[in-house]
Each structure stands twice: as structure tokens, then as C-alpha cells.
C-alpha positions in Angstrom: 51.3 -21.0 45.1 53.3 -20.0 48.2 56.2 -22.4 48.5 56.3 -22.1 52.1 53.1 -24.3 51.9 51.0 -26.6 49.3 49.1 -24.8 46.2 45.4 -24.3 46.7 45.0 -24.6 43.2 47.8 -27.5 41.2 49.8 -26.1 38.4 48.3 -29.0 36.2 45.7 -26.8 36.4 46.6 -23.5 35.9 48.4 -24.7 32.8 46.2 -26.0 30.4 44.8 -25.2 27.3 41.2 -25.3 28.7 39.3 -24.6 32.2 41.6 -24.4 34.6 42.9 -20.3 34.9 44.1 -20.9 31.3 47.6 -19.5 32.3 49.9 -20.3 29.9 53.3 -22.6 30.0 56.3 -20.1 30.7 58.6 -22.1 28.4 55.7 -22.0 25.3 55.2 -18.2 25.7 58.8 -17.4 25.7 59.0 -19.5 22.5 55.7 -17.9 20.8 57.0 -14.1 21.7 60.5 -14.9 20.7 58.7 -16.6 16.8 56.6 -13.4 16.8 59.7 -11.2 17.2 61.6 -13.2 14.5 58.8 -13.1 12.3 58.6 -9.8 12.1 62.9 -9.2 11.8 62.6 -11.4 8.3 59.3 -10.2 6.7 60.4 -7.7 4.1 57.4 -5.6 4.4 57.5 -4.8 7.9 59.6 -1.7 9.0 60.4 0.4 11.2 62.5 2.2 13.9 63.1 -0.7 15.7 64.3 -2.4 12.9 66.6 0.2 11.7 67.9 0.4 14.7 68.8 -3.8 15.0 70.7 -4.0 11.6 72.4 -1.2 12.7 73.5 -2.7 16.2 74.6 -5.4 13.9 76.1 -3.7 11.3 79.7 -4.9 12.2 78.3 -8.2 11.5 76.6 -7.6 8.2 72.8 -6.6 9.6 69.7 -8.9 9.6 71.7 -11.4 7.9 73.2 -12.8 11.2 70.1 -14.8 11.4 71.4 -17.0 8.6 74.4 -17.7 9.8 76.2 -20.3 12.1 77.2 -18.2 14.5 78.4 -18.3 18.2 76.2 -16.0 20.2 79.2 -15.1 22.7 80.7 -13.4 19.6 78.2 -11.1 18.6 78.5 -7.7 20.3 74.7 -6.8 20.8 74.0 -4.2 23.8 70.7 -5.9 24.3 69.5 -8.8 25.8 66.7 -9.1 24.5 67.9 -9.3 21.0 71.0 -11.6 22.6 68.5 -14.1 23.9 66.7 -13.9 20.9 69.7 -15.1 18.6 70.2 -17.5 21.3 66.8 -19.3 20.9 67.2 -19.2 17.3 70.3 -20.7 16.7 68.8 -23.7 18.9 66.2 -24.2 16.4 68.4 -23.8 13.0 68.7 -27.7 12.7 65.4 -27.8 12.5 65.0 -25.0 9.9 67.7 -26.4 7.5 68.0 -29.9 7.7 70.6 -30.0 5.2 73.1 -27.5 7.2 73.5 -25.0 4.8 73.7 -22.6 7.1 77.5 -23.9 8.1 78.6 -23.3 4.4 78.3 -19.3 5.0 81.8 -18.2 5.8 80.9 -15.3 7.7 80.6 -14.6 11.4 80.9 -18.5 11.4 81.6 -20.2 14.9 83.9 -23.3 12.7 85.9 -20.4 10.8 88.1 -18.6 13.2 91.2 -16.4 12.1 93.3 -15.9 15.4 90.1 -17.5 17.7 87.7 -14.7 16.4 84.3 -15.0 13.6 85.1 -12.6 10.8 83.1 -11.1 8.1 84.6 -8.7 4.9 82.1 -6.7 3.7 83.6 -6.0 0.6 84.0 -9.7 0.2 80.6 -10.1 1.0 79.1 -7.6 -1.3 80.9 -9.3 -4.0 78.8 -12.3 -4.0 81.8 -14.1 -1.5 79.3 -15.6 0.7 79.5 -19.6 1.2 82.8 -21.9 1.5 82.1 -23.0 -2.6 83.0 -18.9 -3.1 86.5 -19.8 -2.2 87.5 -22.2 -5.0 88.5 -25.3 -3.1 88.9 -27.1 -6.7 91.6 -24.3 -7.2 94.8 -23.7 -5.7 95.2 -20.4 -3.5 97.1 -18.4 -6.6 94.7 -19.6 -9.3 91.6 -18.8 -6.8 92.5 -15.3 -5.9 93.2 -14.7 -9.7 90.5 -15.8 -11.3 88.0 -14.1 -7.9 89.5 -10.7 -9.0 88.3 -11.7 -12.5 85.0 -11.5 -11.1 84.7 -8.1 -9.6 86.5 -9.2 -6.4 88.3 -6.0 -5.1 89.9 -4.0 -1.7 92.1 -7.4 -1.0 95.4 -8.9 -1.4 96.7 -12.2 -1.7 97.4 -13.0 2.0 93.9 -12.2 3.2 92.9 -14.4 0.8 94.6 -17.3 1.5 93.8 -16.6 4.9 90.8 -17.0 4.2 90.7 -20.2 3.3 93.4 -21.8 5.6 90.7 -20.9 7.9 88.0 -22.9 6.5 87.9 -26.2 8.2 88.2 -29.5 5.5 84.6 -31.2 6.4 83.4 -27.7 5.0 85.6 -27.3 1.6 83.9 -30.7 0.4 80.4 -32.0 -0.4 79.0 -28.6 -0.1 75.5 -28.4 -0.8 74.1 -27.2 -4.3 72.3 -24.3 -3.4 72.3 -20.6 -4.1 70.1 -19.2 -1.6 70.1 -19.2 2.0 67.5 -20.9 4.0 63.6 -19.8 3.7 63.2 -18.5 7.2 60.0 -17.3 6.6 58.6 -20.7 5.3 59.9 -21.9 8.6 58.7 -19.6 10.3 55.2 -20.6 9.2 56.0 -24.3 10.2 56.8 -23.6 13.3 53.9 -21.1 14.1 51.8 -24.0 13.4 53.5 -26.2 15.6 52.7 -23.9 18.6 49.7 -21.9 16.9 47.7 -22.9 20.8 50.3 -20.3 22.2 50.5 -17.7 19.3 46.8 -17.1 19.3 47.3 -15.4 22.5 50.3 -13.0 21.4 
């Protein structure tokens, strides 16, 4: 395969899925390792180190629940680029794993909700149930949302960051927001999508 002169052997047939050398397309394997990978990161049951270790490099973005989000890659500060490539590849595919968007709906770490050009996420907002754009009260105005928020448990804020808050929120995003309660199933998708490249995973 020396580029200096022609292959001996033609890369139709070194990529294939039978006879040939059976070498596998670059592009599919990066794809299968990079689904294996992500597999593992979502399923509940599986632990360990490693894992501790990635929701703890992104901690200061809420953990493992980045991979939910709509995030801008070139705002997450992850010393790996492995893991950087990773959320890359995924956020490339999220179309495909929630048709109906509702990933853009989660207010945090969200590349359409900026405060002073940065992603932000509150943890204490966050861990008070404050996670999509409906949290905010759009059909309220910003005094009548904040009150009746801190009604509901919502503590460690003021008014200001608040209404911040939702300046920030962009208007195709504070209307027709999807009826759901749960993020998307990654894991069902996962499956999909394994089975759309199973040729590739067989070999992992």
C-alpha cells in the first residue's frame, strides 16, 4: 500500500465484510469503539474506576449527564481527548437519538443559552428539579416565577439570577416545548444503533 507506487492488493479488497484480509473500514471501527464506550458510560450496572473518574472530570458540568444535553464540545473542559472526541461523535448523532429535540429544552451547559457568551449550569438549581426551559415558568412573569419556584423547594438564589436566567433562554425555546418528563432513552438508542452497525461491533 506504499503510496510511492500502486497497491498489490486494492483497498476494495481489504475492506470488506468477507474474503478479502477482512480489515475493517477505519470510519466504521471508530464508530463501533466510540458506541461501545458510550454503552458502557449509560448502563447503570456497569462501574468502575474509570467511570468514577469521568463524572468527576465532569463534575463542573453536572457528571454523566452531559451526554443529554445540547452542548457545545469547545465548552466543556475535559483533559482527555479521548473522552473530548467521544462527546464530539455523540453530539453528531443526537438528532438521530431524539427526533423530537428534547434535548435543546435542558437549560444546562446548553450551546443556545449563553449568559455573557458562556453554557452555565446551577447545581442547586438543578437538584431542585430546574432542569428544562418549561422549569422556568414562561406562562409567568419573572416576579410571579421566582415566587412561586421558591414555593417549591427552590433555594441558594436571588431574584436577579433568576431572571437572568431566563432572559437568557432564547424565544423558539420558551414555546411549544415538548410534553415530556424524562430525558431521552439513550440506551434504547444505543441498541438501535448497535444494530445498525452490529457487522462492526461483532469484532469489538
Amino acid at each position: 500500500m506504499a503510496k510511492t507506487k500502486s497497491p498489490d492488493v486494492q483497498r476494495m479488497h481489504l475492506i470488506t465484510r468477507s474474503g478479502g484480509l477482512k480489515m475493517i473500514d477505519h470510519e466504521n471501527m471508530i464508530k463501533a469503539l466510540s458506541l461501545s464506550w458510550l454503552k458502557r458510560i449509560m448502563d447503570v450496572e456497569c462501574s468502575g474506576f474509570w467511570k468514577l473518574y469521568l463524572d468527576y472530570l465532569l463534575s463542573k458540568q453536572g457528571g454523566l449527564f452531559i451526554f443529554q444535553r445540547n452542548y457545545d464540545v469547545n465548552q466543556i473542559d475535559i483533559p482527555s481527548t479521548f473522552y473530548n472526541e467521544l462527546l464530539s461523535w455523540w453530539s453528531e448523532l443526537r438528532e438521530s437519538a431524539d427526533p423530537e429535540r428534547g434535548y435543546k429544552f435542558i437549560l444546562w451547559n446548553n450551546k443556545d443559552i449563553l449568559i455573557e457568551d458562556k453554557t452555565v449550569f446551577y447545581r442547586h438549581y438543578f437538584n431542585n428539579g430546574v432542569i428544562f426551559t418549561k422549569n422556568l415558568l414562561f406562562n409567568k412573569t419573572n416576579t410571579k416565577s421566582f415566587n412561586e419556584m421558591k414555593k417549591r423547594g427552590l433555594t441558594n438564589t436571588n431574584f436577579l439570577v433568576w431572571t437572568g436566567l431566563r432572559q437568557s433562554v432564547p424565544p423558539n425555546l420558551r414555546s411549544n416545548i415538548p410534553d415530556f418528563e424524562e430525558v431521552i432513552d439513550i440506551q434504547n438508542y444505543m441498541k438501535d444503533l448497535e444494530d445498525g452497525i452490529s457487522s462492526v461491533t461483532n469484532l469489538i
